[in-house]
KEROMI-168788 format. One line per 3 residues: number of its first residue (from 1); their letters; for each residue x, y, z of C-alpha. Coordinates in Angstrom, 2 decimals, decimal comma, always signed. Layout:
BEGIN
NUM) A) X:Y:Z ~ ...
This chain:
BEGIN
1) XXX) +230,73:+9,05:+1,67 ~ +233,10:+6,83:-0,47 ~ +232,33:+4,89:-3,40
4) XXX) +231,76:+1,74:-2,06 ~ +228,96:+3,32:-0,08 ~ +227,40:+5,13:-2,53
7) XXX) +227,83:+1,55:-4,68 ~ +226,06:-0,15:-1,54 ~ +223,24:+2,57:-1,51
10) XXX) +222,37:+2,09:-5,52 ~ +221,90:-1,31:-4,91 ~ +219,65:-0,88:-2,01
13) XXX) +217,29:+1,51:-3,47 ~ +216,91:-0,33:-7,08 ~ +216,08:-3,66:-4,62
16) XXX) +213,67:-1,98:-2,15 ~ +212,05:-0,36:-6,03 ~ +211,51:+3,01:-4,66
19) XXX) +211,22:+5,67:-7,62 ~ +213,64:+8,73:-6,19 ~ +215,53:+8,63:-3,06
22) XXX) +217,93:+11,54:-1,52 ~ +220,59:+12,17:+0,91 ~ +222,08:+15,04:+1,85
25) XXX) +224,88:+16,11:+4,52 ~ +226,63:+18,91:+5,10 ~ +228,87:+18,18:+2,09
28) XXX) +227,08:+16,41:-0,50 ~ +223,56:+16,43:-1,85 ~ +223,09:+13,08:-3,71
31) XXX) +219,80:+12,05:-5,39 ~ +218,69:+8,19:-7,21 ~ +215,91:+8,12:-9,23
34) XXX) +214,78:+4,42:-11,08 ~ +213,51:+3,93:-14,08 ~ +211,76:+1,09:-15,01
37) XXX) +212,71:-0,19:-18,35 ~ +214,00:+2,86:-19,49 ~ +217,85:+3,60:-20,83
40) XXX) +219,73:+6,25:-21,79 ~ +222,19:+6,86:-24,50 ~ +226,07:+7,42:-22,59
43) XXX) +228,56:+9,23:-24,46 ~ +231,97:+8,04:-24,17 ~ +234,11:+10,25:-22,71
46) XXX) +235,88:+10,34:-19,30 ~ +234,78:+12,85:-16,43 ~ +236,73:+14,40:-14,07
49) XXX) +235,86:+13,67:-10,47 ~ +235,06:+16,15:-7,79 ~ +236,12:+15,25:-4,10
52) XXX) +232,60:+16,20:-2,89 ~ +230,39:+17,09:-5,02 ~ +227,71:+19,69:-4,84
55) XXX) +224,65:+18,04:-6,29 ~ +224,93:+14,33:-8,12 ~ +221,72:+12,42:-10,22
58) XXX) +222,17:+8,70:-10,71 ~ +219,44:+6,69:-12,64 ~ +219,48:+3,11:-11,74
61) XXX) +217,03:+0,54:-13,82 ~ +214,92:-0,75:-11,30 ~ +214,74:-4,41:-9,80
64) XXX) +211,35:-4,51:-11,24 ~ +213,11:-4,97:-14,66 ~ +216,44:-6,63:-14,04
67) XXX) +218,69:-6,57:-16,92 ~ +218,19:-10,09:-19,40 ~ +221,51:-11,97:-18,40
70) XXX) +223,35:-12,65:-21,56 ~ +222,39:-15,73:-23,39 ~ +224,84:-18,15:-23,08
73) XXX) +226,52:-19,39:-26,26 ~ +227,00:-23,42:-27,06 ~ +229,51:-24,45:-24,50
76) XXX) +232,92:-25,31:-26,70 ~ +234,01:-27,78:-24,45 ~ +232,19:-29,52:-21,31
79) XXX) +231,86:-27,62:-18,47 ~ +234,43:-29,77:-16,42 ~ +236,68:-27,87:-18,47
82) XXX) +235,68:-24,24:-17,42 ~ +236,59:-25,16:-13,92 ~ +240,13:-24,33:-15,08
85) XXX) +239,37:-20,83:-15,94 ~ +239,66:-17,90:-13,60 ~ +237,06:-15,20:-14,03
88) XXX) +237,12:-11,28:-14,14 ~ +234,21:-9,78:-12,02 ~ +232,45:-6,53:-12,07
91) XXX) +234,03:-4,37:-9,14 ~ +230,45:-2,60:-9,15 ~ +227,29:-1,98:-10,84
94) XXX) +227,22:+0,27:-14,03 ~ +227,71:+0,07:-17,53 ~ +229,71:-2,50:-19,55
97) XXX) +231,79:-1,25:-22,38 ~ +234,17:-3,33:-24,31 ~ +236,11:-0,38:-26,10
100) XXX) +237,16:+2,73:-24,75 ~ +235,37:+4,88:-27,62 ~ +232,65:+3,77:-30,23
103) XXX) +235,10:+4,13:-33,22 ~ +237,64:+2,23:-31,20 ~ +239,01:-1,08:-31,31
106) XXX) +237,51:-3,45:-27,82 ~ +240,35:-3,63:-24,96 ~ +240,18:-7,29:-25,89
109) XXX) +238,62:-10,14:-27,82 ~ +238,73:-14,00:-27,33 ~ +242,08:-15,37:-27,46
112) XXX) +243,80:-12,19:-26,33 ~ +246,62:-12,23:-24,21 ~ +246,17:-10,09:-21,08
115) XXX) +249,06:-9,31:-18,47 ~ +247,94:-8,12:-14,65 ~ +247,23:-4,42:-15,00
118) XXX) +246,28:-4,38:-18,28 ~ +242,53:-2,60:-19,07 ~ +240,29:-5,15:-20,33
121) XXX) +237,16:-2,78:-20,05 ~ +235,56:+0,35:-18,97 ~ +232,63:+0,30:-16,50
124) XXX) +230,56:+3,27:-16,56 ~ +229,02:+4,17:-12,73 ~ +227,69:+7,46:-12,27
127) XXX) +228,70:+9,20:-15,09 ~ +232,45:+8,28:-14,39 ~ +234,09:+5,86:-16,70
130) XXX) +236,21:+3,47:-14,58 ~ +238,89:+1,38:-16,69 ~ +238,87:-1,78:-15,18
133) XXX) +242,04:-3,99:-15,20 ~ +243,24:-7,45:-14,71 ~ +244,33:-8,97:-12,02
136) XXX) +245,88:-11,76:-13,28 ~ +248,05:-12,84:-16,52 ~ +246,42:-15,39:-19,07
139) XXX) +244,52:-15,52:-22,45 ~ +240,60:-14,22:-22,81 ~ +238,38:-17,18:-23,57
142) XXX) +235,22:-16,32:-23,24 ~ +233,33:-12,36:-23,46 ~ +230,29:-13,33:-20,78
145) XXX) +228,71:-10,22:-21,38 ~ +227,64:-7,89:-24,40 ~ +228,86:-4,32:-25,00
148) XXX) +226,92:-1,38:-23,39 ~ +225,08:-3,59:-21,11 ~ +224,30:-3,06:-17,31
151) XXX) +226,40:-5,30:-14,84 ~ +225,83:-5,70:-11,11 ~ +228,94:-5,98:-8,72
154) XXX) +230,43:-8,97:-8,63 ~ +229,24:-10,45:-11,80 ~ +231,48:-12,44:-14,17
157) XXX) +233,00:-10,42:-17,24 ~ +235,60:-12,48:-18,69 ~ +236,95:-16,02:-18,48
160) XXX) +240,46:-16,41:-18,73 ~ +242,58:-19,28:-18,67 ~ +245,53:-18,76:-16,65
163) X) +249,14:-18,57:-18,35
């Protein structure tokens, strides 16, 4: 089972809002158990991957409780104007972190110049910490969501205008 089905099988089970499903093969044992409401502190430090692991827990918030959407700040300029911008998407659902360590710096801030490969974030699924990079060169304009906040897969991130 690759990530992208593992991914595909988080978001089914927080939809269909059973409390604990499991799945096991001849490799793997995996296990999902939701939460309603209820969040736990993540360190920030990067695990090592297994190939197959033994036994894996994942805690998804349920879709009884969908995370608030960030509140969207006073548009700076009319929203004609955002149709210029290219935007930087969640590759999957996890957790949103701006810097790669609590004492450090964020990856970037608005008006940062960002070249294609660079890390603009980390995205914590699973208990690993994927570093999540651009795609595309340009400036950041606009942060869409806050810092240690759950994202789904393919929801906006960043604007950036293109350079």
């Amino acid at each position: 089972m690759d990530l992208k089905e593992i991914q595909n099988l988080i978001k089914f089970v927080a939809r269909s809002g059973a409390s604990e499903v499991s799945l096991e093969t001849e490799d793997f044992k995996i296990t999902i158990k939701t939460h309603s409401g209820v969040t736990y502190p993540v360190e920030s430090v990067p695990v090592v991957a297994h190939a197959a692991p033994v036994h894996q827990v994942v805690e998804v918030p349920s879709a009884a409780s969908p995370a608030a959407p960030a509140e969207p700040a006073k548009p700076a300029a009319p929203a004609a104007d955002e149709s210029k911008y290219l935007t930087i998407k969640s590759p999957m659902i996890g957790t949103f972190y701006r810097r790669p360590a609590p004492d450090k710096p964020p990856f970037v801030e608005v008006g940062s110049e960002i070249k294609k490969g660079q890390v603009v974030c980390i995205i914590e699924a699973m208990k690993l910490f994927n570093e999540i990079e651009s795609e595309i060169d340009g400036r950041i304009v606009k942060v869409l969501v806050d810092d240690q906040k759950p994202v789904e897969y393919d929801q906006p991130l960043f604007l950036v205008e293109p350079l």
